[in-house]
C-alpha positions in Angstrom: -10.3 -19.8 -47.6 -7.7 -18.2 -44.8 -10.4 -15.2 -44.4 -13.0 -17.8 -43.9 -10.9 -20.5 -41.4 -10.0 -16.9 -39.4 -13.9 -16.1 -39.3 -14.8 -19.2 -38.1 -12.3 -19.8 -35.8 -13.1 -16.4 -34.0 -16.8 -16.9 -34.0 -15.5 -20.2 -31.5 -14.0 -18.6 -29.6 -16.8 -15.3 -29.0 -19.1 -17.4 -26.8 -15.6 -18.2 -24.5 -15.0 -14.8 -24.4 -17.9 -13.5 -23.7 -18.0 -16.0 -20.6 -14.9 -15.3 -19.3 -16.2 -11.6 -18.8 -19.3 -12.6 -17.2 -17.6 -14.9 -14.7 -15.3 -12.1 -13.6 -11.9 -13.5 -15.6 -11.4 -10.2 -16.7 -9.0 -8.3 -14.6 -10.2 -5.8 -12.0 -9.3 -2.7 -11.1 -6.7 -3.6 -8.4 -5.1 -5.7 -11.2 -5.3 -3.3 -14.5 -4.3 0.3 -14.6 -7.3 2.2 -14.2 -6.5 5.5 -15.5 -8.8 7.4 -12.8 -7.0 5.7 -10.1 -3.5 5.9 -11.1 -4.4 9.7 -11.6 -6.1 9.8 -7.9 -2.9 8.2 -6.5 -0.2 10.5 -8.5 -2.0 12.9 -6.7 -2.2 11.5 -3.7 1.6 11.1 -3.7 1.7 14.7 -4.6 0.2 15.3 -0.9 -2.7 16.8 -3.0 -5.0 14.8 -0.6 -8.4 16.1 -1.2 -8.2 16.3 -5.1 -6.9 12.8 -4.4 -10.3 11.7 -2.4 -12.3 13.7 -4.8 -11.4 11.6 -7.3 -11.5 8.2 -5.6 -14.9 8.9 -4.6 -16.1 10.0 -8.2 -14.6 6.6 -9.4 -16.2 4.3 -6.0 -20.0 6.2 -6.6 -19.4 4.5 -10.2 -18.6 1.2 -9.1 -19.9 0.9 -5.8 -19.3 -2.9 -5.9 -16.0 -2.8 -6.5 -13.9 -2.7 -3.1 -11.0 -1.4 -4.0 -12.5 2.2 -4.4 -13.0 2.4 -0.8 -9.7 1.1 0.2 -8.2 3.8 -2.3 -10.4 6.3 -0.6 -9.3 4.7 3.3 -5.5 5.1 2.1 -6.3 8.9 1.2 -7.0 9.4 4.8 -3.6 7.1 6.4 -1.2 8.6 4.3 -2.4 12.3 4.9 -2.3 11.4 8.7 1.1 9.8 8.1 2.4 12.7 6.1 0.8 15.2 8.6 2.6 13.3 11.6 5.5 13.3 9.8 5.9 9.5 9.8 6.9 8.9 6.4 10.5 10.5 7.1 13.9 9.4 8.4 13.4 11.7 11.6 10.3 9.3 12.5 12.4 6.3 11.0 16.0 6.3 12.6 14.0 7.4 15.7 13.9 3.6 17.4 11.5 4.4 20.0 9.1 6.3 17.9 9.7 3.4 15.3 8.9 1.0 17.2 6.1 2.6 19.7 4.3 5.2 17.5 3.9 8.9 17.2 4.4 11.2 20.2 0.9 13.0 19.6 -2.9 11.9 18.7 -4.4 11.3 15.0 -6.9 13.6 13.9 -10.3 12.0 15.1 -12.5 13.1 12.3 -10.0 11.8 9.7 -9.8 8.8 11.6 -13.1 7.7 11.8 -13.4 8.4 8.1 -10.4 6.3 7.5 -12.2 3.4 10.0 -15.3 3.5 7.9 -13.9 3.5 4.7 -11.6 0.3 5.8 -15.0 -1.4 7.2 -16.9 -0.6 3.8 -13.7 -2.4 1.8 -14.4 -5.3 4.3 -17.5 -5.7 3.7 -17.7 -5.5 0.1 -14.6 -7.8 0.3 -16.2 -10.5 2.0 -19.1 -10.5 -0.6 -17.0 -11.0 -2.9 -15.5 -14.2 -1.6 -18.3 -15.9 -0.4 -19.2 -16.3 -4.1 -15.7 -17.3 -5.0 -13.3 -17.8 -1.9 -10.2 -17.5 -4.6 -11.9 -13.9 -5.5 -8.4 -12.0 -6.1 -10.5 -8.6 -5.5 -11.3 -9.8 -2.5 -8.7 -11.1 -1.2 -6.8 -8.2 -1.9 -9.0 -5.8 -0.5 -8.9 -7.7 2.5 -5.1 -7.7 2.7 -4.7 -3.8 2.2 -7.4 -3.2 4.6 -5.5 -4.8 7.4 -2.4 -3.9 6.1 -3.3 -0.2 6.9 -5.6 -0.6 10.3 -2.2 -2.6 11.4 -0.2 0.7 10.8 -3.1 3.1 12.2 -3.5 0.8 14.8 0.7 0.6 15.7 1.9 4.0 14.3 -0.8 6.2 14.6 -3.2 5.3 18.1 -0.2 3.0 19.5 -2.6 -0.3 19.4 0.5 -3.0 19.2 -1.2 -6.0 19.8 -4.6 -5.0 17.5 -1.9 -4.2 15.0 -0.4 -7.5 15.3 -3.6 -9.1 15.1 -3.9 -7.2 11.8 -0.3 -7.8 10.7 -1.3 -12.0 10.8 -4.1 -11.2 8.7 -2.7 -9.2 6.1 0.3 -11.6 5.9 -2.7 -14.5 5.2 -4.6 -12.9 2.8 -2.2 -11.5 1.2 -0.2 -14.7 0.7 -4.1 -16.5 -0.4 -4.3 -13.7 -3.1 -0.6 -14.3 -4.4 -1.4 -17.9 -4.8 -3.8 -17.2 -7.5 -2.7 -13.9 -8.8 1.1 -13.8 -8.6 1.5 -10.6 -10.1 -0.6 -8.8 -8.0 2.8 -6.8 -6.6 1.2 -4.5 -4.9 0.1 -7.0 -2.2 3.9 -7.2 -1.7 3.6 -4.0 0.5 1.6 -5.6 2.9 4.1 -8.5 3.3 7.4 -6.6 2.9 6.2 -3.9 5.7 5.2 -6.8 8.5 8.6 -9.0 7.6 10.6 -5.3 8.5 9.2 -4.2 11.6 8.6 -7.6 13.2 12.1 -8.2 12.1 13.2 -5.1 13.6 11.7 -5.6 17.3 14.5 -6.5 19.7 15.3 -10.9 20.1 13.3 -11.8 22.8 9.7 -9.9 21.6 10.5 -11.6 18.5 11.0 -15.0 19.9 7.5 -14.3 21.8 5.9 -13.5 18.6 7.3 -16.5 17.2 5.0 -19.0 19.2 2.3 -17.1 18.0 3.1 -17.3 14.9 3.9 -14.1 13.8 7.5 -14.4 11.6 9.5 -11.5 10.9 12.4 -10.8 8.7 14.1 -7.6 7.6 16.1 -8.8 4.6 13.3 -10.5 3.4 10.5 -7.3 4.1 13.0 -5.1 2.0 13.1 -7.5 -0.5 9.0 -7.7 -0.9 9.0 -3.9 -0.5 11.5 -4.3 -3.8 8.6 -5.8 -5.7 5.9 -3.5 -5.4 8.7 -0.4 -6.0 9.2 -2.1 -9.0 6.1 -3.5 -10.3 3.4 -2.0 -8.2 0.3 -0.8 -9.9 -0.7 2.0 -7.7 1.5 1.4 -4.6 5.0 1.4 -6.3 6.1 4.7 -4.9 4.6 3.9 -1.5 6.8 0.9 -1.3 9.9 3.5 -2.8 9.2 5.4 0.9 9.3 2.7 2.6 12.1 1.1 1.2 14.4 4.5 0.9 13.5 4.7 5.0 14.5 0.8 5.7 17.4 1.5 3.8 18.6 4.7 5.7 18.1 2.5 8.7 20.2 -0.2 7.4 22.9 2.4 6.2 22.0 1.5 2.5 22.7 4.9 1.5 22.7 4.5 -2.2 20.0 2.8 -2.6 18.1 5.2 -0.5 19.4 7.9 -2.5 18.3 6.7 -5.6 15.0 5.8 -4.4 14.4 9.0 -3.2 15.5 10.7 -6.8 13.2 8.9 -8.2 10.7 10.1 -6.5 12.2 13.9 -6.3 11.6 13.6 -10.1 8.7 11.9 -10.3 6.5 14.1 -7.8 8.4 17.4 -8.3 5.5 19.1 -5.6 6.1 16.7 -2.7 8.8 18.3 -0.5 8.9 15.5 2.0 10.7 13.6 -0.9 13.6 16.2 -2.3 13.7 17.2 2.1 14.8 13.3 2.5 17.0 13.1 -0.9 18.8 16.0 1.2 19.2 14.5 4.3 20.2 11.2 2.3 23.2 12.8 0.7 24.0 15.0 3.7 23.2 18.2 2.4 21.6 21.3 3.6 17.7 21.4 3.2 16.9 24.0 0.1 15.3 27.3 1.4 12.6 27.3 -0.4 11.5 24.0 1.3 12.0 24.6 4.6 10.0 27.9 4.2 7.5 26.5 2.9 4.0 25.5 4.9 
């Protein structure tokens, strides 16, 4: 009879399943571990940028509806123009004016562009996705990383501040719509956490300008969001562990920077940018063998 009641009670609920794919109530790939992802980004955070894209690209040609493929394949191209400008380090960080104002020489145009079309393609297939369901959490995520990362090309990279503000607002929006109805979505954190620092970090009275447009800025507050996604981030965790070991150099939060940045030594043992920083963080010398290599 227990068999029986189980059996019956199952075949209920198969037709309520079965919807609940078909409508989309099944995560997506920004909200699940996809293992050809995570593998793409371990590799990306590797600097191994091209076997990262390779495989991004594989996965988008797949699931060519899906827009987070082409924002994983857009971050391939920022972070190898960060890395290459040597922004993700506390020589670029505890710099104020290059902070604040941007690198000292020009992006690469061609990976530019590819990183601008890649964004545009995630925006598109973003906004297809919400004009069937405005609430789409795909969509309103791909949305918020997509200006989450033009902001930073736009301020860091081609010096742009007021596009990147423009940019900054909207990732803030969106990615404050998307928390609403996916609260665990920490990744989107990032986008938050990284507009709350710098705008926090702009001197009082660019901040008090900002402030009647309504751009809000907050650096306790930004390290705090950038907290979540280190923590709980899907694919962007050790992103935000940058980030935050940098803001914390800057705030001379020296151990957590250092363990950040351990974590990270460990985790992606053929990065030197990471043990080069855990260095500097405990104020040692640089090992050879990293400053010798390319």
């Amino acid at each position: 009879m227990r068999r029986l009641t189980c059996l019956f009670l199952l075949t209920l609920l198969m037709p309520a399943i079965s919807f609940a794919r078909a409508t989309g109530d099944e995560p997506g790939p920004a909200f699940k571990v996809v293992p050809e992802l995570a593998r793409g980004f371990h590799e990306l955070y590797e600097q191994h940028f091209p076997e990262a894209r390779m495989i991004f690209t594989t996965w988008e040609s797949a699931h060519p509806e899906e827009p987070f493929g082409q924002v994983a394949i857009a971050a391939s191209y920022l972070f190898e123009e960060l890395y290459r400008q040597g922004v993700l380090t506390s020589d670029f960080f505890l710099d104020q004016k290059r902070f604040l104002n941007g690198i000292e020489s020009k992006p690469d145009p061609e990976r530019m562009n590819n990183f601008r079309e890649a964004v545009q393609r995630a925006r598109v297939l973003s906004k297809q996705r919400l004009k069937k369901n405005p609430k789409d959490p795909e969509g309103l995520f791909g949305l918020a990383l997509a200006a989450g990362m033009e902001s930073d090309a736009d301020a860091i990279l081609e010096k742009k501040q007021l596009d990147a503000l423009k940019r900054l607002k909207e990732a803030n929006e969106n990615a404050k719509a998307l928390l609403a109805v996916q609260p665990d979505a920490a990744d989107a954190y990032v986008a938050l956490g990284v507009a709350n620092y710098i705008i926090g970090a702009l001197n009082p009275g660019y901040r008090m300008a900002l402030w009647f447009m309504s751009i809000h800025g907050d650096k306790k507050l930004g390290m705090e969001q950038l907290t979540k996604t280190a923590d709980s981030g899907r694919y962007l965790g050790p992103y935000a562990k940058i980030l935050l070991a940098l803001c914390a150099r800057r705030e001379k939060q020296n151990a957590l920077a250092q363990k950040l940045l351990l974590e990270l030594t460990r985790e992606f043992p053929s990065n030197t940018t990471y043990a080069t920083e855990y260095a500097k963080a405990m104020g040692r010398p640089i090992p050879a063998e990293i400053e010798a290599a390319p």
